[in-house]
C-alpha positions as CSV (number, residue, x, y, z in Angstrom):
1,X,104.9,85.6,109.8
2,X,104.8,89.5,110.3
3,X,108.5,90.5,110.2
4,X,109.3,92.5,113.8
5,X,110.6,95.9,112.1
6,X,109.2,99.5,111.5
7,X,107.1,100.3,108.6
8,X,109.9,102.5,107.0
9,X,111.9,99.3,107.7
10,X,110.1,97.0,105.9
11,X,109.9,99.2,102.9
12,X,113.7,100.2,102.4
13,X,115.6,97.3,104.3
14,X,119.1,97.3,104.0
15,X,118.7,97.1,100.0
16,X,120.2,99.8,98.0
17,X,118.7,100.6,94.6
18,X,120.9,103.5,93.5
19,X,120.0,105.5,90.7
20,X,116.7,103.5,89.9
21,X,113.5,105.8,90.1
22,X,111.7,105.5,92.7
23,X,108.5,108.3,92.5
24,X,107.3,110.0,89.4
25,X,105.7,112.9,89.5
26,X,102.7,111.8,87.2
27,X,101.8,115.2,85.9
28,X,105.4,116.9,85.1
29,X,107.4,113.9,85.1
30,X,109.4,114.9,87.8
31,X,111.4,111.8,89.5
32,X,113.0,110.7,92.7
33,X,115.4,107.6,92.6
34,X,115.9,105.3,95.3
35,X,119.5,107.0,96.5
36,X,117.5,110.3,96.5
37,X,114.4,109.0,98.4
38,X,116.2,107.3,101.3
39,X,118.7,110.6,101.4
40,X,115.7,112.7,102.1
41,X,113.9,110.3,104.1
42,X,116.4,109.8,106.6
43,X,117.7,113.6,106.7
44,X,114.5,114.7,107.1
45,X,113.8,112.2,110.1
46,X,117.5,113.2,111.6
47,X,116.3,116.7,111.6
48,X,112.7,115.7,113.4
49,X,114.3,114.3,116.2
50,X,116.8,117.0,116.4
51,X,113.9,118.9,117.1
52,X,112.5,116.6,119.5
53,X,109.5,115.3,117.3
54,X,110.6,111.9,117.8
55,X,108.6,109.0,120.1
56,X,105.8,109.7,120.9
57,X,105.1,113.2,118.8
58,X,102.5,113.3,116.7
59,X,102.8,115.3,113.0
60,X,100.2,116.0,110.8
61,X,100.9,115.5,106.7
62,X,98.6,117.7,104.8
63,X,100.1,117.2,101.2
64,X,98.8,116.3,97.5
65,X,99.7,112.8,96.1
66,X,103.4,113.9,95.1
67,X,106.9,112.6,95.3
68,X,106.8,114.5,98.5
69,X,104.0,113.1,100.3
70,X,106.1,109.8,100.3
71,X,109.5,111.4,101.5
72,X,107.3,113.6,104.5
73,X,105.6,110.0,105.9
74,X,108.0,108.2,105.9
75,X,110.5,111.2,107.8
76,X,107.5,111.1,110.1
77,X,107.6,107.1,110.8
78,X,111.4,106.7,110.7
79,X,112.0,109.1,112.7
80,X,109.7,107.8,115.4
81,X,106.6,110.2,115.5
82,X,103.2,109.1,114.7
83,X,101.6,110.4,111.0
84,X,98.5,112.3,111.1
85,X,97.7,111.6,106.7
86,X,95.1,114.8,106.2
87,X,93.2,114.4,102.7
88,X,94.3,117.7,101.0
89,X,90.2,118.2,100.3
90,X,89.7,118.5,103.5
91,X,88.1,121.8,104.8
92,X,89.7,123.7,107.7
93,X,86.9,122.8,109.9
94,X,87.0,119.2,110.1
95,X,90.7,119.2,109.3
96,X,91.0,121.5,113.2
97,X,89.0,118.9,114.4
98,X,91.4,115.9,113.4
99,X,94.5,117.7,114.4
100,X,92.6,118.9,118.3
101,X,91.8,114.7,118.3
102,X,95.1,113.6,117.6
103,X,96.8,116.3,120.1
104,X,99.0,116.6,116.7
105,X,102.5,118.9,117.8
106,X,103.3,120.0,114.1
107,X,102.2,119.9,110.6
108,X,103.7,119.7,107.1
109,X,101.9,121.1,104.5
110,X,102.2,122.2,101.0
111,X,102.0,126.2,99.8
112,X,98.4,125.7,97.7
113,X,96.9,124.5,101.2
114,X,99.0,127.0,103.2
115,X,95.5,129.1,103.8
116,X,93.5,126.0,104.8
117,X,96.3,124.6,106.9
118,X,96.8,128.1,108.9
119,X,93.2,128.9,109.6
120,X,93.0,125.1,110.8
121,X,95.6,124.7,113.0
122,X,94.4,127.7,115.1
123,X,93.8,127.0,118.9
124,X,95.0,123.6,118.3
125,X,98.5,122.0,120.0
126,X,100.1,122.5,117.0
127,X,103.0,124.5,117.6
128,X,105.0,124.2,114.0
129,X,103.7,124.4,110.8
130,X,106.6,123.2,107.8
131,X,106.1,123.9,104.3
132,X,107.3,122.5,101.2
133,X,108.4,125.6,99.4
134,X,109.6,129.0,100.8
135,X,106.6,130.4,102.6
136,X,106.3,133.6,104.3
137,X,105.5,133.2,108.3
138,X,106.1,129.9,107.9
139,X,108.9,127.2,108.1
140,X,110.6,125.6,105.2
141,X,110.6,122.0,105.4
142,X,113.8,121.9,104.1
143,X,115.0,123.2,107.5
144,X,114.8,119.7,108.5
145,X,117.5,118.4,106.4
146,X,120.2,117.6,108.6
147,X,122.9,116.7,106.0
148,X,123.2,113.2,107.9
149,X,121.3,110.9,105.2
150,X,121.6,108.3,107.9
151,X,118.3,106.6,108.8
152,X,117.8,106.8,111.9
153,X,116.8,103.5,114.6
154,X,114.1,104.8,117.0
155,X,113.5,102.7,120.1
156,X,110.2,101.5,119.2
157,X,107.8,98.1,119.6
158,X,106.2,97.3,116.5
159,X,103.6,95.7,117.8
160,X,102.4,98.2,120.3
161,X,103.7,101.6,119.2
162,X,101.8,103.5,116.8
163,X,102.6,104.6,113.6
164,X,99.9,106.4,112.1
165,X,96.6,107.9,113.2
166,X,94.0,108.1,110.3
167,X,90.6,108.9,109.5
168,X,87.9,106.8,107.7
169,X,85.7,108.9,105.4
170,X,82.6,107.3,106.8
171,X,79.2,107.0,105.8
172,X,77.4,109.2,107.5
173,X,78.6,111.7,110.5
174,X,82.2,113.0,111.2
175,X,85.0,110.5,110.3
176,X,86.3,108.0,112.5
177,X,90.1,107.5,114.0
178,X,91.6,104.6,113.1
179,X,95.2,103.7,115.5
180,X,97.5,101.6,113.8
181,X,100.5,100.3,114.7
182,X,103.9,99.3,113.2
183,X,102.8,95.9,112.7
184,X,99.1,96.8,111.5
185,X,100.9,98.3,108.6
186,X,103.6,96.0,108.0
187,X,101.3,92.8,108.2
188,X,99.2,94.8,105.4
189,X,102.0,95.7,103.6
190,X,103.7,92.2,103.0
191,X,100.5,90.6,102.1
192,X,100.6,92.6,98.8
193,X,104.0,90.6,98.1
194,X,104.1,89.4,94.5
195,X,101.8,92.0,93.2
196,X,104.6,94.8,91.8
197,X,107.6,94.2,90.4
198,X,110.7,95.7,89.6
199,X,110.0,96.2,86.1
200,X,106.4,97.7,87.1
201,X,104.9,101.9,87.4
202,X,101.9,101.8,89.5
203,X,99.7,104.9,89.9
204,X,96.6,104.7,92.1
205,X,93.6,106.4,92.4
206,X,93.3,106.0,96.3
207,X,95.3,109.1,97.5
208,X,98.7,107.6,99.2
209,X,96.9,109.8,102.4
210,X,94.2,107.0,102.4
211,X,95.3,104.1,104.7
212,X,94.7,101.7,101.5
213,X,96.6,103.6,99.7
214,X,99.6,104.2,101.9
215,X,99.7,100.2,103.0
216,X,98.8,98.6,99.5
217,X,100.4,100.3,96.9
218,X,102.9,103.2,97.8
219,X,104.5,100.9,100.8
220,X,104.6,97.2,98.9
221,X,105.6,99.2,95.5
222,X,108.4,100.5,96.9
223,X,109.4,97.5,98.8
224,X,109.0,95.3,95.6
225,X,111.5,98.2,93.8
226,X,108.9,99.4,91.7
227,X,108.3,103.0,90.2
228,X,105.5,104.7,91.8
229,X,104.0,107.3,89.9
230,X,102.0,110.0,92.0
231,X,98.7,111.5,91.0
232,X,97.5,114.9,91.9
233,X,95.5,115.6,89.1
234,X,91.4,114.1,89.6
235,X,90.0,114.0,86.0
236,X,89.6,111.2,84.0
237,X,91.5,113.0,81.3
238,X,94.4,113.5,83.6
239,X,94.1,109.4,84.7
240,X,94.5,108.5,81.3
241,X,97.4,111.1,80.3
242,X,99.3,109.7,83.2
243,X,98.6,106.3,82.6
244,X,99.7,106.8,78.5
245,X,102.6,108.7,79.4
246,X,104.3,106.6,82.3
247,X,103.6,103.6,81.0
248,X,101.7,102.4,83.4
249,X,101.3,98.6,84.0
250,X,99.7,98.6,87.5
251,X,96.4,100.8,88.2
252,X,94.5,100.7,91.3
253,X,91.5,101.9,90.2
254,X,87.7,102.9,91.9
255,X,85.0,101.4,90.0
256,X,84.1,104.4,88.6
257,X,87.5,105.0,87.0
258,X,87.1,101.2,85.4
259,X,83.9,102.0,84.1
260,X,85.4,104.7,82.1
261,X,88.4,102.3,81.0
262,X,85.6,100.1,80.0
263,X,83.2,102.4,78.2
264,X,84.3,105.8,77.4
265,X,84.8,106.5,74.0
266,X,88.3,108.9,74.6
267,X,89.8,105.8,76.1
268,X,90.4,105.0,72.7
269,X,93.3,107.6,72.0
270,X,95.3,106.6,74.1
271,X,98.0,104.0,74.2
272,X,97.4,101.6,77.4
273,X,98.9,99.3,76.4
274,X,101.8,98.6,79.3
275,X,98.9,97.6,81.6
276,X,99.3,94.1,82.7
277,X,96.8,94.7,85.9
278,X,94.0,96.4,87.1
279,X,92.8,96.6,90.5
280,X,89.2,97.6,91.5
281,X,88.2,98.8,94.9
282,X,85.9,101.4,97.0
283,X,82.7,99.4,96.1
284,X,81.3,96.9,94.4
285,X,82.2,96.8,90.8
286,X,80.1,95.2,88.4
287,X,80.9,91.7,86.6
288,X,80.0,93.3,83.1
289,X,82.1,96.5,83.6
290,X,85.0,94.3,84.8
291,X,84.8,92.1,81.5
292,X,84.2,95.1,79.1
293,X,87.3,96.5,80.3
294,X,89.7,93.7,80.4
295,X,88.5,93.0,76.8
296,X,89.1,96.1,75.9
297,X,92.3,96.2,77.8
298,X,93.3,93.2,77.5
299,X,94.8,92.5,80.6
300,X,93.1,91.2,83.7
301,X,90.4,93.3,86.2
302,X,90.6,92.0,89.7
303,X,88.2,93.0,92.1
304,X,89.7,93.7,96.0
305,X,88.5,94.7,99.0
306,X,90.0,96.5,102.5
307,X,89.3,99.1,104.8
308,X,91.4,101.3,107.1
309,X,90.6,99.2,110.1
310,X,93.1,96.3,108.5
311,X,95.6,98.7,107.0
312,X,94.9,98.3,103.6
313,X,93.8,95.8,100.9
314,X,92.7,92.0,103.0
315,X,91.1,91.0,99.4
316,X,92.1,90.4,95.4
317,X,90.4,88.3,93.6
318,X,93.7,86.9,91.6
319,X,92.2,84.1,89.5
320,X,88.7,85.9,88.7
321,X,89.0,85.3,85.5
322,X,90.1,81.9,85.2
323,X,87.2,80.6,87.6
324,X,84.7,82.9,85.8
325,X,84.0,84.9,89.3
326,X,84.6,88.8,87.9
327,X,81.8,89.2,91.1
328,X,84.3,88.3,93.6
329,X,86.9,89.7,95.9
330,X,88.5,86.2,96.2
331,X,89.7,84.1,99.1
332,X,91.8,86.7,100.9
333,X,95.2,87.9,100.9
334,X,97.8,85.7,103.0
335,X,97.4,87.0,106.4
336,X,93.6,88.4,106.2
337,X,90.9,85.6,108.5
338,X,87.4,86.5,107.7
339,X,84.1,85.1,108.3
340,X,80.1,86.0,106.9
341,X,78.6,86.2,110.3
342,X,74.9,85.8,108.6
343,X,71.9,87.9,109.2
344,X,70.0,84.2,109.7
345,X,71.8,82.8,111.6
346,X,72.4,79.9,109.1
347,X,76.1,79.0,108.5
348,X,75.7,78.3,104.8
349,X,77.4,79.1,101.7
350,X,75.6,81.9,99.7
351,X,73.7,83.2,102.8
352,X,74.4,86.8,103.6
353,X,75.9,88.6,106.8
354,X,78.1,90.6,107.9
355,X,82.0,90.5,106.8
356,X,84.0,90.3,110.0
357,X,88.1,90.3,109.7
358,X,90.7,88.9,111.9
359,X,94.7,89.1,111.7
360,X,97.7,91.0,112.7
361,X,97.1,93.8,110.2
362,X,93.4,94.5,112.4
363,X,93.8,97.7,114.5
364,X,92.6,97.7,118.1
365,X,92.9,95.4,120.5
366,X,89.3,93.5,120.0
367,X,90.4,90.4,117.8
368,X,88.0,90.8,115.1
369,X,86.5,93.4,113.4
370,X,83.4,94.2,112.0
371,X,83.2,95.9,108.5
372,X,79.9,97.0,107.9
373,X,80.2,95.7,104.7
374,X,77.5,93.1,103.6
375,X,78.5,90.1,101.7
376,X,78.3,86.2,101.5
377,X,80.7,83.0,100.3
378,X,80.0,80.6,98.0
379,X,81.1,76.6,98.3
380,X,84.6,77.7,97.6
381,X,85.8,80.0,99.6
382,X,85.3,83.4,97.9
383,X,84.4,86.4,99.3
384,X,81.2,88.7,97.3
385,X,80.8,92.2,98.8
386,X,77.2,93.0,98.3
387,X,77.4,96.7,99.6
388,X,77.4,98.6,102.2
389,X,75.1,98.0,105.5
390,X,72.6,100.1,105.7
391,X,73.9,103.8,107.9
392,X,72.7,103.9,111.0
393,X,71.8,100.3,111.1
394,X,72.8,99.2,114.7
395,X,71.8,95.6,114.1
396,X,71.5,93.3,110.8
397,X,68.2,93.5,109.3
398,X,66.2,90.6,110.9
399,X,64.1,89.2,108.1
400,X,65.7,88.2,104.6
401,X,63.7,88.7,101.5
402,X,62.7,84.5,101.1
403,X,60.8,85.8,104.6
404,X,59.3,88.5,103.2
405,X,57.8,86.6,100.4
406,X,56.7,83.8,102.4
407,X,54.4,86.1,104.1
408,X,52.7,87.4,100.9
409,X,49.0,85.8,100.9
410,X,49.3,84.4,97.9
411,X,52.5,83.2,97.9
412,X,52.8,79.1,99.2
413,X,56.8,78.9,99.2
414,X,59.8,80.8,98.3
415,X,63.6,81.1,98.0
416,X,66.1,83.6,96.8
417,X,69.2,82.2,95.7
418,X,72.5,83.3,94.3
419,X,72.3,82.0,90.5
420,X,75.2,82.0,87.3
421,X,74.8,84.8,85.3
422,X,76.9,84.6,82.0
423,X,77.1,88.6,82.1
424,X,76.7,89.5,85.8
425,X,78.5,86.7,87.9
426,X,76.2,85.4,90.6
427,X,72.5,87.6,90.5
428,X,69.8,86.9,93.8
429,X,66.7,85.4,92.2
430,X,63.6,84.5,94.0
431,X,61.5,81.7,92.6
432,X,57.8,81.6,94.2
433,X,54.9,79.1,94.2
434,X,51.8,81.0,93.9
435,X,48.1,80.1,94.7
436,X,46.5,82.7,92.8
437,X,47.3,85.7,90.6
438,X,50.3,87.0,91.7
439,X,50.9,90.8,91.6
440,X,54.2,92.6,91.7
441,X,56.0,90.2,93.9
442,X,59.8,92.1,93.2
443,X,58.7,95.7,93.6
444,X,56.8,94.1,96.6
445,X,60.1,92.0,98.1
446,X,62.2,95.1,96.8
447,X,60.2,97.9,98.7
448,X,61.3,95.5,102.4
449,X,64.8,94.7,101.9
450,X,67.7,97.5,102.0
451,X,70.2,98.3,98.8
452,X,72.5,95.2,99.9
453,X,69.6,92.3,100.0
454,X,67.3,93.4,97.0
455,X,66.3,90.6,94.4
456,X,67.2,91.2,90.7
457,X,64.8,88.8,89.3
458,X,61.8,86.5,90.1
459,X,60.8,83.4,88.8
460,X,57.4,81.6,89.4
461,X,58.3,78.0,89.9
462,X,55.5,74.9,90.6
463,X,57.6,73.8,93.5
464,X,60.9,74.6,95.6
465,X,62.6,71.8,95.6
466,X,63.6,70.7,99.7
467,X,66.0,67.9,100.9
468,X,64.8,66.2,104.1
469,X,66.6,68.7,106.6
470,X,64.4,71.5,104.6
471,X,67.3,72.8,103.0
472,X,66.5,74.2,99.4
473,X,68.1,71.9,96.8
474,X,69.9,74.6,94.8
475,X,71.0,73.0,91.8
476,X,67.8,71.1,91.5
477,X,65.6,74.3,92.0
478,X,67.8,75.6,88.9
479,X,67.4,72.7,86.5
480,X,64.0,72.9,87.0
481,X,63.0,76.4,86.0
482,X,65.0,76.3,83.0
C-alpha cells in the first residue's frame, strides 16, 4: 500500500539522523549530513512560501548533480510548488520552451548556467531567477533561508496534486511532459525498499534531474539513510575516481558505463572493491557484458528497467544470476503490473509485443501505459526488453519474422524462437525447412524486420516439430537440431 504523504514526507519522516552524511559531493568530497539537509530543506521551503511560491507555483531547477540539486527539490516539493527538473545540457532554446509549457513562476539555477538560464527565461512567466552563489542581477538563493528549519505541512492531496513536471528525452522530436503526482513518486519510491542501506554510498549515472533518477536512487537512498554521493563530472575517468574514492558500494550505471567496468583496461587501477551492486538501465545491456563485469567485479550486475511515465525504476532483475537470466529485467518491482500485449496477437510466453505498465506509480489518468518498449516473457514470469519500437511507428509491425520466412519460395516451414545461449542469455533463432537451395535466408528475414525483431541465427532443420493445436513444440524443435 502506497503510504498517503508527500514525496519530501516519505523521504525524511519524522526520523532524525543527526550528524550522519547524507550527500557527497563526489568530485571535492564536500558533505551534507542529515541535520544539515533537512535544516536547508525546510528553511528553504519556509522562505518559498513566504514568498508566495507555495500551492500551486511552479519552479524550475536548472542545477548539476550536486548536494544542492537535492536540498533545491525537495524546498520546491515541501514547500508545496511543483518542480520543473531542467537537464543542465539543455540549450536555452528548448529549455524557454519547457519553462513557457509549464507556465513555470521562478527558477533556481546555478552560476556556470547563469548565461543559459537568463537568455532562456526571456519572455517567459518567469518572474524570479535564484542562484546558488552571489550573482550579479540576480537573486541569491540563500535569500530564501528563513532561519525557521521547520518543515513545513502544505495542504496538499497526494494523490491528485502534482509534484513535479518533467520531460522525457524522447526518441525523436521535442521532449514530452510527463505530470506526476505525490503518489506517482512515492509509489515509485518505496518499491525500491531493500535496495540501499544504511551502511551503503550510491552514485548514479542517471542525473538526480531524470525522473529515474530522482524516484529510484536519490529519494529511496535517502529514505533507507544512505549516503548519496553526487556526480557532476561525465567521463569515465571521473566515474571511476568517484567510485574509488567514496567507496562506492551501489552504482546505477547505463550500459555503456558497465561495458567499461567490464572491459576497459584502466579499470584495473583502481580499487572497486566496496561494490556489492550494480544496476544497469537506459537500454538493453548485453548478457556477456553483464557477466564479464561481475566476474571482474565480483559482485552482482542486475539489469532494470523504468521510464518517466511510472516515476522511476518498475524492473530489477534481483536473482539474475542465480536463475542464469543476465538477459532479463526480472518479474517487476512490488507495485509495478505489466503485460506483453503481442504484435500477434498470440498470448504466449516468448512471443513479442509491446510492454504496457499498470499501478499507482503510472502518471495520467489512463490506467495503463504504453512504453514503446519492445519485449516478451518467458514461462516464468520475467520480463526481456528487446529494444526500443521503432520511431514513428504508430502501430506494431504486423508481420513477425517466422511470417516472413514462410513466404520465401523455397522455404516449406519455419519458426523463430527464443533459445539458451551459455554467453548471451536467450538469442531469436529461426530454423527453416527448405525445398531447394536456400540463399541468404537471415540477411533476407533481417532486411524485413526492425532492430527489436531481427534473428541472430538460422538453422536448417528437416522438420518443425507441431503439437496438434499447431503450436511449435519448443523443446522438441531444440533437441532435434542439436
Amino acid at each position: 500500500m502506497v503510504p498517503d504523504v508527500t514525496v519530501t514526507q516519505a523521504v525524511f519522516g519524522e526520523r532524525s539522523r543527526g550528524g550522519r552524511t547524507a550527500l557527497t559531493d563526489a568530485a571535492s568530497g564536500r558533505t551534507i549530513t542529515y541535520a544539515e539537509l533537512i535544516s536547508l530543506v525546510g528553511s528553504a521551503a519556509a522562505g518559498l512560501r513566504r514568498d508566495g511560491l507555495c500551492e500551486g507555483a511552479v519552479i524550475a531547477v536548472h542545477l548539476p548533480d550536486s548536494p544542492e540539486l537535492a536540498v533545491a527539490l525537495h524546498a520546491v516539493l515541501a514547500a508545496g510548488a511543483v518542480a520543473v527538473p531542467i537537464r543542465p545540457t539543455e540549450t536555452a532554446a528548448a529549455m524557454h520552451r519547457q519553462l513557457v509549457e509549464t507556465g513555470a513562476r521562478a527558477l533556481i539555477t546555478w552560476p556556470v548556467l547563469l548565461d543559459i538560464a537568463l537568455s532562456a527565461v526571456e519572455n517567459t512567466p518567469v518572474a524570479r531567477v535564484l542562484c546558488f552563489g552571489a550573482e550579479p542581477d540576480v537573486e541569491p538563493f540563500s535569500r530564501l533561508f528563513s532561519g525557521r528549519p521547520v518543515m513545513p505541512r502544505p495542504r496538499l492531496e497526494p494523490a491528485t496534486d502534482l509534484a513535479m513536471i518533467a520531460f522525457t528525452r524522447g526518441t525523436s522530436g521535442p521532449a514530452k511532459q510527463v505530470r506526476l503526482t505525490h503518489r506517482n513518486l512515492v509509489a515509485a519510491m518505496t518499491q525500491m525498499a531493500g535496495a540501499y542501506g544504511e551502511s551503503d554510498t550510491v552514485l548514479s549515472a542517471l542525473p538526480f534531474t531524470d525522473v529515474l533518477g530522482f524516484s529510484s536512487v536519490l529519494n529511496p537512498a535517502l529514505q533507507a539513510g544512505a549516503v548519496v554521493a553526487t556526480r557532476p563530472g561525465a567521463g569515465r575517468h571521473d566515474l571511476l575516481r568517484a567510485m574509488q574514492e567514496r567507496a562506492v558500494s551501489v552504482a546505477l550505471l547505463t550500459p555503456q558505463l558497465v561495458e567499461v567496468l567490464a572491459y576497459d583496461r584502466e579499470v584495473g587501477r583502481y580499487n572497486l572493491r566496496a561494490l556489492r551492486s550494480v544496476i544497469s538501465t537506459g537500454g538493453p545491456l548485453r548478457p556477456e557484458a553483464a557477466r564479464a563485469a561481475a566476474q571482474r567485479l565480483r559482485c552482482p550486475v542486475r539489469q532494470a528497467y523504468g521510464l518517466a511515465e511510472a516515476g522511476g525504476l518498475t524492473h530489477i532483475n534481483m536473482r539474475a544470476a542465480e536463475e542464469g537470466t543476465l538477459d532479463s529485467v526480472g518479474r517487476g518491482l512490488s507495485d509495478a503490473v505489466w503485460q506483453v500485449r503481442t504484435f500477434s496477437g498470440r498470448e504466449e510466453s516468448y512471443e513479442p509485443g509491446e510492454l504496457w505498465l499498470h499501478g499507482p506509480m503510472v502518471a495520467g489518468e489512463e490506467p495503463w501505459a504504453r512504453t514503446g518498449d519492445a519485449g516478451f516473457a518467458d514461462e516464468h514470469g520475467r520480463l526481456y526488453i528487446m529494444g526500443r519500437m521503432e520511431a514513428g511507428v504508430a502501430e506494431p509491425p504486423k508481420t513477425g519474422p517466422t511470417s516472413v520466412l514462410q513466404q520465401h519460395p523455397v522455404v516449406s516451414d519455419a519458426a523463430v524462437i527464443p533459445v539458451p545461449d551459455p554467453e548471451l542469455g536467450l538469442i531469436a533463432v529461426a530454423f527453416v525447412v527448405v525445398h531447394g537451395p536456400a540463399p541468404d535466408l537471415l540477411a533476407y528475414v533481417n532486411a524485413e524486420m526492425p532492430a527489436f525483431q531481427r534473428v541472430h541465427s538460422l538453422r536448417i532443420v528437416e522438420e518443425i516439430p507441431r503439437g496438434p493445436d499447431g503450436r511449435v513444440r519448443r523443446r522438441s524443435l531444440i533437441e532435434g537440431s542439436g
